[in-house]
C-alpha positions in Angstrom: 56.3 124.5 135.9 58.1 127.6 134.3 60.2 125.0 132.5 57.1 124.0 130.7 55.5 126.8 130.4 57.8 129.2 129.5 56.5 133.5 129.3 55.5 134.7 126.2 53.2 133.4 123.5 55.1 129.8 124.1 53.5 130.1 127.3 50.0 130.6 125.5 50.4 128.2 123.4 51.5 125.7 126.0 47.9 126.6 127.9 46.2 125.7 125.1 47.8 122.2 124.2 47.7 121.4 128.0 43.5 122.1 127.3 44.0 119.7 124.2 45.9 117.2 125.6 43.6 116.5 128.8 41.1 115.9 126.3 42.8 113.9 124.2 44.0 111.4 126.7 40.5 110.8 127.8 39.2 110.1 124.1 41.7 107.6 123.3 41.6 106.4 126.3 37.9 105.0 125.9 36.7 105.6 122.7 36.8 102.3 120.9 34.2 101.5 124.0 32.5 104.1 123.7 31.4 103.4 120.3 30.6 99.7 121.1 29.0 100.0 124.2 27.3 103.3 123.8 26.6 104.0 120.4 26.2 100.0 119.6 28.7 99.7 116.6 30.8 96.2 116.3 34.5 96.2 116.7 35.1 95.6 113.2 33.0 98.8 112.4 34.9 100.9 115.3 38.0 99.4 113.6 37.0 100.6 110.1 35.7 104.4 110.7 39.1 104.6 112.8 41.5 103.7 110.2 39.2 105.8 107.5 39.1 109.1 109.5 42.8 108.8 109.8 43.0 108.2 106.7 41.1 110.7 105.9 42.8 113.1 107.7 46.2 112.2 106.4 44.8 113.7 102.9 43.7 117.1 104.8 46.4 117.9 106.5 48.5 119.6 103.5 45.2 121.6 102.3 44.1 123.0 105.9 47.6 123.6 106.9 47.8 125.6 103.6 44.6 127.6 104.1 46.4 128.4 107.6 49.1 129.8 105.4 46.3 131.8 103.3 43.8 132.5 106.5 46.4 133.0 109.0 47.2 130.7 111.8 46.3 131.9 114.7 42.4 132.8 113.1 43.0 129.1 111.2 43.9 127.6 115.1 40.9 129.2 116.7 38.4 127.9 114.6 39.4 124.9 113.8 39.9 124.0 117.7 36.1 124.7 117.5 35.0 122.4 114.9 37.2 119.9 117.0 35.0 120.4 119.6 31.8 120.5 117.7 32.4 117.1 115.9 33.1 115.7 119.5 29.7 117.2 121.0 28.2 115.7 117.9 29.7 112.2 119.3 27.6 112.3 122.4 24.3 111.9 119.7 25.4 110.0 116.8 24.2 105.8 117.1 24.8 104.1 113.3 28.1 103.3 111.9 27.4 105.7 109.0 27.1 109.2 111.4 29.9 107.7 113.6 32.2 107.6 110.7 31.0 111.0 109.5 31.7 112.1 113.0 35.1 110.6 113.1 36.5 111.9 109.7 35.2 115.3 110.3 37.3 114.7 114.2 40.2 113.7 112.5 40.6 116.0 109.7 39.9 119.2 112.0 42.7 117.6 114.2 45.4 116.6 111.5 44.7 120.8 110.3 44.8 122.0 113.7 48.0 120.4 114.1 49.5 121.9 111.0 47.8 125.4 112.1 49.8 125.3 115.7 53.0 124.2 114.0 53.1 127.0 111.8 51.5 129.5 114.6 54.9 128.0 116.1 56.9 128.9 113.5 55.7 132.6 113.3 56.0 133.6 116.6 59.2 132.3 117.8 62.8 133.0 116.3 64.4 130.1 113.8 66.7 129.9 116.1 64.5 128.7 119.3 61.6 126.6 117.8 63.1 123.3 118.2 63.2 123.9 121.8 60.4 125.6 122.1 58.9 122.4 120.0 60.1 120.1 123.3 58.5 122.5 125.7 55.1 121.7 124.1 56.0 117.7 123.5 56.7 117.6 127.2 53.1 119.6 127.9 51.4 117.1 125.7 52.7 114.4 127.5 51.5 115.8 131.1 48.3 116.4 129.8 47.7 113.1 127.9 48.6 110.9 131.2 45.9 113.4 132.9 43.6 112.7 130.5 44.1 108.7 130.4 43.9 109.0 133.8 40.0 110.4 133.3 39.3 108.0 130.8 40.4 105.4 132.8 37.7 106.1 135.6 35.7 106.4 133.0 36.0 102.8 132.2 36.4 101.3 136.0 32.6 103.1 135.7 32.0 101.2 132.5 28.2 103.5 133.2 26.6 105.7 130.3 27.0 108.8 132.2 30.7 108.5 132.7 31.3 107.9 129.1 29.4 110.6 127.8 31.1 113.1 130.6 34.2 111.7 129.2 33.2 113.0 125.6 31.9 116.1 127.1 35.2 117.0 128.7 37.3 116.5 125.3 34.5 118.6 123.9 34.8 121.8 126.5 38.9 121.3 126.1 39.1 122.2 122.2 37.3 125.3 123.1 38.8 126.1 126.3 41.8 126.2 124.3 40.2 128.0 121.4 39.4 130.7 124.3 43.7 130.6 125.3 44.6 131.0 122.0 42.5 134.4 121.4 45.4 135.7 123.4 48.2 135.1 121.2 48.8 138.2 119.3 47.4 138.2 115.2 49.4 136.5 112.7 48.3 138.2 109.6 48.3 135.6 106.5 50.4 135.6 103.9 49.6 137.8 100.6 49.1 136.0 98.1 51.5 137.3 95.5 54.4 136.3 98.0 53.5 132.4 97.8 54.3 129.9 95.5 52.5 128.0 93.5 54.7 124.8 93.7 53.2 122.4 96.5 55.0 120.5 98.7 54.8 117.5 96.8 57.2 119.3 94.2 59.7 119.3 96.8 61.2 116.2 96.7 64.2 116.0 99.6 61.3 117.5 102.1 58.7 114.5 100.8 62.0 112.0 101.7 62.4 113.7 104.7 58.9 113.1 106.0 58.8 109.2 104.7 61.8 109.1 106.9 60.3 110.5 109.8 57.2 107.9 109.2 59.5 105.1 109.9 60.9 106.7 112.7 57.6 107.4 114.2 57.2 103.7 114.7 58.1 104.0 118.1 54.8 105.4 118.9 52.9 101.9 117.4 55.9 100.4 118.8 54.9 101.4 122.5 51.2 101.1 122.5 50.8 98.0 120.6 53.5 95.9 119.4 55.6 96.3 122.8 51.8 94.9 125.1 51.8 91.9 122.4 55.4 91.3 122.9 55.4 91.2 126.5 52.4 88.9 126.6 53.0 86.5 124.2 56.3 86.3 123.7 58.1 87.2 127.1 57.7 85.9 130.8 57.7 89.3 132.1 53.6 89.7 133.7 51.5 91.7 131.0 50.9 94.9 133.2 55.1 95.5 132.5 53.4 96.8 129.2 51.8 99.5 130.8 54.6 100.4 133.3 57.0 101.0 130.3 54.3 103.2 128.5 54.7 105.2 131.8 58.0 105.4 131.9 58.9 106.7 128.4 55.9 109.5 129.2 57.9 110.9 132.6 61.2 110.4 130.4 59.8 112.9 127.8 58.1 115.1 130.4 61.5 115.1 132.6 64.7 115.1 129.5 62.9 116.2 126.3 63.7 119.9 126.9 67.2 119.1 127.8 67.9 116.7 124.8 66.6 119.5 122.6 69.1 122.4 123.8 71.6 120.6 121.7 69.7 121.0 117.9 70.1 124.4 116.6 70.9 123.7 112.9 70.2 121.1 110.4 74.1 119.7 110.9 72.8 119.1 115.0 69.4 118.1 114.0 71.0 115.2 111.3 73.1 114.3 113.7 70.6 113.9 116.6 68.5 112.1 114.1 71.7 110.1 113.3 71.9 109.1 117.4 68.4 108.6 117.4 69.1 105.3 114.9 71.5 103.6 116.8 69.8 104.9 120.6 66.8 102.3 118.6 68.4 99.9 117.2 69.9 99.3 120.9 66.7 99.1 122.3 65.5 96.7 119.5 68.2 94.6 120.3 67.6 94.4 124.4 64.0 94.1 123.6 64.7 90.8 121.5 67.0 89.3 124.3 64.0 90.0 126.5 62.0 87.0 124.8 64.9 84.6 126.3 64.5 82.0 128.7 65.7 83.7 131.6 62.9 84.4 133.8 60.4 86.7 134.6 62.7 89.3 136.3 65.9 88.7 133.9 63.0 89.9 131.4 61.0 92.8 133.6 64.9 94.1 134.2 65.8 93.9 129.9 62.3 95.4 129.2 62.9 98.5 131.3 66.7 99.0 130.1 65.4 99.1 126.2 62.6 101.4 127.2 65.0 104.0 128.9 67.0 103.4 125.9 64.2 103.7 123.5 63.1 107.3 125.5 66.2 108.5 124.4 66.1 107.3 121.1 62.7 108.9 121.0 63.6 112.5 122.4 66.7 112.5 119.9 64.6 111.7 117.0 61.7 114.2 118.0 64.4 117.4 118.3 66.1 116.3 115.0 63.0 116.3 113.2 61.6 119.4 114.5 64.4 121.5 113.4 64.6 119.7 110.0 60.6 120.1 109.0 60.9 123.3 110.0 64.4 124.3 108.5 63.4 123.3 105.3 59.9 124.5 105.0 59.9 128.1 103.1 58.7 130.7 105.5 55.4 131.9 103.7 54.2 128.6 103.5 55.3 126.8 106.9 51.3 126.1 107.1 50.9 123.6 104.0 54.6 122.3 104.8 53.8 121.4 108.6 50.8 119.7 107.4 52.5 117.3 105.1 55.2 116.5 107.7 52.6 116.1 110.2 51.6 112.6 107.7 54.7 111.3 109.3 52.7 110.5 112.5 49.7 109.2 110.5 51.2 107.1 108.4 53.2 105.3 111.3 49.8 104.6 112.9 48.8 102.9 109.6 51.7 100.9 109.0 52.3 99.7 112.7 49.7 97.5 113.2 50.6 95.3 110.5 54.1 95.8 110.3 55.2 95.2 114.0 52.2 92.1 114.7 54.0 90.7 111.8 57.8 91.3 112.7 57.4 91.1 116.4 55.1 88.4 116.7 55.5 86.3 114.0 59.1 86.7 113.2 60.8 87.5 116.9 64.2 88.0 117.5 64.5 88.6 113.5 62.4 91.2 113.5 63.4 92.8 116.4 66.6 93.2 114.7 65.3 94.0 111.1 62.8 96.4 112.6 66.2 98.2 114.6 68.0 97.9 111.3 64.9 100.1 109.6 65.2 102.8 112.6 69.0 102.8 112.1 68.6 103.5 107.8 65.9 105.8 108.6 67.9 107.8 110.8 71.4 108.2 109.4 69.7 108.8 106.0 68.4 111.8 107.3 71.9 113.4 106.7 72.3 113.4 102.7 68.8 114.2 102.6 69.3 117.1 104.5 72.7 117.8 102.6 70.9 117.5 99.2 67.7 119.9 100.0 70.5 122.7 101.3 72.0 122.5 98.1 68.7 123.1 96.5 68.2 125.6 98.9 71.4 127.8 98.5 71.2 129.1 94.7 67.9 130.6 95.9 69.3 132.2 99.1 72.2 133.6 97.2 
C-alpha cells in the first residue's frame, strides 16, 4: 500500500482520488439505469444529456482549470469537489429530462475542472522531476478505487430496487466531499498574481494543441476497452461474451500492478517521446492479435489471442499514459499549469466522443481492416509525438535563454 500511497502531499492527494474514484465507479457503473428506471427518462434521452454534459464539459475545462490558476488550486480543488457532490445529491430529486440534463452538465463540468484543478495541484506540489511518477501512483489509485466502486454499483443493480440506486448516488455524493475534507490537508497553494500570467491562451500554443489531438487518438484505448472490444467479442469472435469483461479486468490489475514501474523510466520529454513512441507499436500489436482473434479457430484459439492483445494493449496503455504525463506537463508554463491541464484533459473527452462511432464503424463493420487501420492511427499518433515535442522545445528555448 505504501507504493500507492506514497508520504507527503502525494499521499493526500492519493486519499482523496481513492474517495473520488469509489464513487465514480459506482456512478458509471449504473447510471444510465438509474436515469431510466428511476428518474423515468428513455434511452435516447439518457443518451443525449450524456453526450451534452460531456460535451459540455469539454468547453469548461480550459476556463475552470484557468480560474484554478487565478484562485489557487488547492481552494479551486476543494470547492469544486463540493459542487461535484452537490450536483450528485441533486440527482437523487431530479425526474424530467430537462433537470436531468441540467444536473448532468453541471456533474460534468465540475468534474472536467476538478480534474484540471488536481493536475495542476500536482504540478505545484511535487518537483518537475517526479510528477510523472507521481502521476502513475495516482492512475494506479484510480484504478483500485474504480473496480471498488463498480463493484458497489454492481450490487446495486443485482438489487435492481429504488433504495439501492439511490444509496448508490448517495455514496458518489458523500465521496466528493469526503475527499474535499482530505484535501483541506494539503498545504495552500497561493494563486498566481496576476501580472506574472500571460495573456496568450492555450489555444495560441499551437505544438501543445497538436499534442493534446494526439493524445485524443491515443486515448482510444479507453472506448476501445469498454465498448468496441464487448462488441467485438460478441459479434464478431467465438470467444463467450463475458471474455469482454474478464479483459476489462485484466488491463485494471495491469495498471494497478506495472503502471508505477513503467513510469520510473520517463523523466524528460526525450523518454516521454520515446515511451509515447513504444506505446504506438505496443497498440498496433494488440490491434493486430485482436483482428486474428475474429478467425475461425475456435472458442479457445480466440479466449487465448484475446487475452495476449489485452496484456499487450496494458502495456501499450501504461507507456502511453507516462509519456503523456510528462509531455502535458513539460510543456505547460508553470504559472498557468491550471488552464493548460484543462485543455489536455479534452484529450480524454474527446476519445469518448469519437469512440463510439469510430470503433462500431471500424471494428464492426469493417473487421480485420479496421483492426489494422485503427493500429495504424495508434502507431502515427504515437511516433508523432516526437517532432511535436522537438518543435515546441524549440519554441520553448529562445524564451528560456
Amino acid at each position: 500500500m505504501s507504493r500507492v500511497l506514497p508520504q507527503g502531499p502525494l499521499r493526500v492527494l492519493a486519499i482523496a482520488q481513492l474517495a473520488n474514484s469509489v464513487g465514480d465507479g459506482a456512478f458509471y457503473a449504473c447510471s444510465a439505469l438509474f436515469f431510466i428506471h428511476v428518474a423515468g427518462l428513455s434511452a435516447t434521452q439518457v443518451g443525449l444529456a450524456l453526450t451534452i454534459g460531456w460535451a459540455t464539459a469539454m468547453a469548461a475545462g480550459t476556463p475552470l482549470g484557468a480560474l484554478a490558476d487565478r484562485w489557487g488550486p488547492r481552494r479551486t480543488a476543494i470547492w469544486l469537489s463540493v459542487a461535484v457532490a452537490l450536483t450528485l445529491g441533486a440527482v437523487l430529486f431530479v425526474r424530467s429530462f430537462l433537470l436531468v440534463l441540467l444536473v448532468i452538465c453541471g456533474y460534468a463540468c465540475c468534474q472536467a475542472g476538478l480534474g484540471a484543478a488536481r493536475q495542476a495541484l500536482l504540478a505545484v506540489l511535487v518537483p518537475p522531476a517526479e510528477r510523472t511518477a507521481a502521476r502513475a501512483h495516482l492512475q494506479s489509485t484510480l484504478n483500485v478505487g474504480l473496480a471498488l466502486g463498480a463493484g458497489l454499483g454492481a450490487l446495486a443493480l443485482w438489487s435492481g430496487t429504488y433504495t439501492a440506486y439511490l444509496a448508490v448516488f448517495g455514496l458518489d455524493a458523500v465521496s466528493f466531499l469526503l475527499a474535499a475534507l482530505v484535501l483541506r490537508k494539503l498545504p495552500p497553494t497561493p494563486p498566481i498574481p496576476r501580472t506574472t500570467v500571460s495573456k496568450a491562451g492555450v489555444l495560441r500554443d499551437r505544438p501543445y494543441v497538436a499534442v493534446t489531438l494526439l493524445n485524443a487518438i491515443m486515448c482510444l484505448n479507453m472506448p476501445l476497452l469498454s465498448l468496441g472490444l464487448p462488441m467485438w467479442v460478441a459479434q464478431r469472435t467465438d470467444a463467450p461474451a463475458p471474455v469482454a469483461a474478464m479483459l476489462l479486468m485484466l488491463n485494471m490489475l495491469g495498471v494497478v500492478l506495472f503502471q508505477v514501474r513503467v513510469a520510473r523510466r520517463v523523466t524528460s520529454l526525450g523518454s516521454a517521446t520515446r515511451a509515447t513512441g513504444r506505446a504506438g507499436w505496443l497498440m498496433l500489436a494488440a490491434c493486430g492479435a485482436y483482428a486474428l482473434s475474429g478467425m475461425d479457430g475456435g472458442a479457445w484459439v480466440a479466449v487465448g489471442l484475446l487475452v495476449l492483445a489485452a496484456l499487450i494493449q496494458v502495456f501499450g496503455e501504461m507507456e502511453h499514459g507516462a509519456g503523456s504525463w510528462e509531455i502535458g506537463f513539460a510543456l505547460a508554463p508553470p504559472e498557468r499549469q491550471g488552464q493548460y491541464q484543462g485543455f489536455f484533459g479534452m484529450g480524454p473527452q474527446i476519445a469518448r466522443m469519437m469512440g463510439p462511432l469510430l470503433l462500431t464503424t471500424l471494428l464492426i463493420e469493417w473487421g480485420t481492416v479496421g483492426w489494422l487501420v485503427l493500429g495504424g492511427l495508434f502507431l502515427v499518433a504515437g511516433l508523432a509525438f516526437g517532432p511535436v515535442v522537438r518543435r515546441a522545445e524549440a519554441r520553448l528555448s529562445p524564451a528560456a535563454s
